[in-house]
N, C-alpha and C positions, 0 to 999 in steps of 0.2 A: 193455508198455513198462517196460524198468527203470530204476528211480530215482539218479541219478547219485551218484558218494560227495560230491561237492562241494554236490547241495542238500540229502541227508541231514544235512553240517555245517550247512548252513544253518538248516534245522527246527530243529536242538540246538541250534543257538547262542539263538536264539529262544527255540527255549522255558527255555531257562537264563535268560534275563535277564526273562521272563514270569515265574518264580517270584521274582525278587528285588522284583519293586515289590509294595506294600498297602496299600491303602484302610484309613484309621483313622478311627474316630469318636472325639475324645477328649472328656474334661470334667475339669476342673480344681473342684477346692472349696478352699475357705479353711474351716480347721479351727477358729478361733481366735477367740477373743472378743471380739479390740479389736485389731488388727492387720491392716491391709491392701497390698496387691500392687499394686505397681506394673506396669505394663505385660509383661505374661507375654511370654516368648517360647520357642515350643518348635520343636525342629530333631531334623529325622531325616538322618543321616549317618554318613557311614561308620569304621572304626574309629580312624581316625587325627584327624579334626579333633572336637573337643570342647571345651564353652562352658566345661568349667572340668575341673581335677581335684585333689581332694582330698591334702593336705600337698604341697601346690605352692605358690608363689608366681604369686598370681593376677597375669592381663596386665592392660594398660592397659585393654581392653574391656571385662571382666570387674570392675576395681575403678569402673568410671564409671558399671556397671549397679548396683552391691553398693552406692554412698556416695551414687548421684543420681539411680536409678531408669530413664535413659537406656539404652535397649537398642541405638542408633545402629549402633554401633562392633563390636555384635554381630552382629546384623543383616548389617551391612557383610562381615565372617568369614565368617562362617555362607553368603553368597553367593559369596563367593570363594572356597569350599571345595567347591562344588558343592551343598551343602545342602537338603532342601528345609524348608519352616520354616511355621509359622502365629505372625505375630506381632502382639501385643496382643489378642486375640480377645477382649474383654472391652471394646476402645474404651477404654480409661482402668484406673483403679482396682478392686481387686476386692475388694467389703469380707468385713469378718468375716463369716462360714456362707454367703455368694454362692456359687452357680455359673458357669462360663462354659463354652462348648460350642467347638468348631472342629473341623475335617474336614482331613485329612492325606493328599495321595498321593505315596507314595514309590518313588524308581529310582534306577536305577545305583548298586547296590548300597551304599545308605545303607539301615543293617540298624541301625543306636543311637538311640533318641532320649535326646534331653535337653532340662532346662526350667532356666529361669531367671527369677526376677524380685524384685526389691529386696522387703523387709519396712519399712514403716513404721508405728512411730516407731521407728529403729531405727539403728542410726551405720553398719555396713557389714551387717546380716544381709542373707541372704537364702533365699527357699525354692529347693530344687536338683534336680536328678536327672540323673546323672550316665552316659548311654550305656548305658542299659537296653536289653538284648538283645528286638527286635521279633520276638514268636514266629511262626511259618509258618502254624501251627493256627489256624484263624476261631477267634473265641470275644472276651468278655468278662475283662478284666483290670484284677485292682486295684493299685496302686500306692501303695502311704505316703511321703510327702515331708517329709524333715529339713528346719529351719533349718541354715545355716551361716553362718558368721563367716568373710568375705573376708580378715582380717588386715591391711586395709592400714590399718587406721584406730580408735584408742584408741575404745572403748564410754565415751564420757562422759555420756550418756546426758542431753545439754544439747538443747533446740529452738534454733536459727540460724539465722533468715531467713537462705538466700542460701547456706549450706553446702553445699549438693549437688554443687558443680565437687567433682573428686575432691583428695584432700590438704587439704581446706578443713575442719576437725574440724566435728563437731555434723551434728546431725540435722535433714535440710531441712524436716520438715513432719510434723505430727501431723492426717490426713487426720480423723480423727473427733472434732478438736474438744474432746479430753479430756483435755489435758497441760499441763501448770500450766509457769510462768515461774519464774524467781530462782533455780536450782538454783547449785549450788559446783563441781557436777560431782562424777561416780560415780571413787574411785582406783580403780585394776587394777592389780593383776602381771601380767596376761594379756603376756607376751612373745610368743607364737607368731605369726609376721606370716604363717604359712602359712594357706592355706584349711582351718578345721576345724569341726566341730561347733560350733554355738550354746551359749556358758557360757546365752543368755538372759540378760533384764534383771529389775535388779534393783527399780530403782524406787521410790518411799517412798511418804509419804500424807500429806505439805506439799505440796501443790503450788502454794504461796506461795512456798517457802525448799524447805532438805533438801537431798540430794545431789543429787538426781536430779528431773528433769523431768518424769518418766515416774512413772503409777499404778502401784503395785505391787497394786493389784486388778484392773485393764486391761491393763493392757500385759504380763503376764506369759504365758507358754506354754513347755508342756511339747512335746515332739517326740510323735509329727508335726504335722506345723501344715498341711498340706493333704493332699488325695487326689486321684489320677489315674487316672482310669480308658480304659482304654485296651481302643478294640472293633476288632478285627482282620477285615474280613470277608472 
């Protein structure tokens, strides 16, 4: 009995869309000494919707995760784009040298992932990855993760109960307890209101008085400030 051309399309088309979905194990690490993540969120999607891109001016969803940690709004996108996502895998906060694990299956041709999630003590950083190509090959893969600076919001590098709505300056919350009061606040030239690399904080060793609210023994980091490892199977 011969095989019709209409279910041979059919097989093809199947197995075309069979090769586009994969099973990920991922693991997320916090690099960093005294700095922690707020509620991770990572999304596999396709080439056009993305949580953020670099010397752009970040969206309202993107500065809400950068100034307050809220992934909401991203979330929100990321499902309306068809995305598939693992978010917060960590339940909360993810402190300095922690790991956190989640599991990822992807289709319909969402072939990028990307991750997102605030750094604190920090006025808009945050750790990124920006629509990294998910290879075909099983296998094990590393990944180095930049800080980046949202741009929508002066590094004054002050703690303010209550900062975190977005446009509100200062830094909502120093998770680990070790950021001193009475700062004047950090000046910047920093103009660039685009998404770009972490200048990093500066930080002093008043943390009575000084500019800044932030240890400059703590709070300071060099790039990368996490790892992603990402298992393809």
């Amino acid at each position: 009995m011969k095989t019709s051309t209409l279910t041979i399309a059919i097989l093809l088309a199947a197995a075309s869309q069979s090769t586009m979905a994969a099973e990920l194990d991922l693991k997320v690490t916090n690099l960093t000494k005294g700095i922690h993540f707020t509620p991770l969120l990572i999304t596999a999607h396709n080439s056009e919707d993305t949580l953020f891109e670099v010397a752009t001016q970040a969206s309202t969803a993107l500065q809400t995760m950068a100034e307050g940690g809220n992934i909401a709004e991203l979330v929100a996108q990321a499902t309306a784009a068809g995305s598939d996502m693992a978010a917060n895998p960590a339940e909360g906060l993810l402190a300095p040298a922690a790991s956190t694990t989640a599991t990822l299956t992807t289709i319909d041709g969402n072939e990028y992932l990307s991750l997102t999630a605030m750094m604190l003590p920090t006025n808009d950083g945050f750790v990124g990855l920006n629509s990294w190509k998910i290879p075909t090959e099983a296998g094990t893969y590393t990944i180095n993760l930049n800080a980046y600076d949202a741009g929508t919001e002066q590094n004054n590098e002050l703690v303010v109960e209550g900062s975190g709505a977005p446009g509100t300056p200062g830094i909502p919350a120093a998770p680990g307890g070790d950021a001193g009061t009475g700062g004047t606040g950090v000046l910047s030239g920093d103009t660039n209101t685009n998404i770009h690399i972490h200048p990093g904080s500066l930080g002093d060793d008043d943390l009575e008085a000084g500019n800044s609210d932030l240890s400059n023994t703590v709070h300071r980091w060099l790039n990368p400030v996490a790892q992603l490892t990402v298992t393809v199977k």
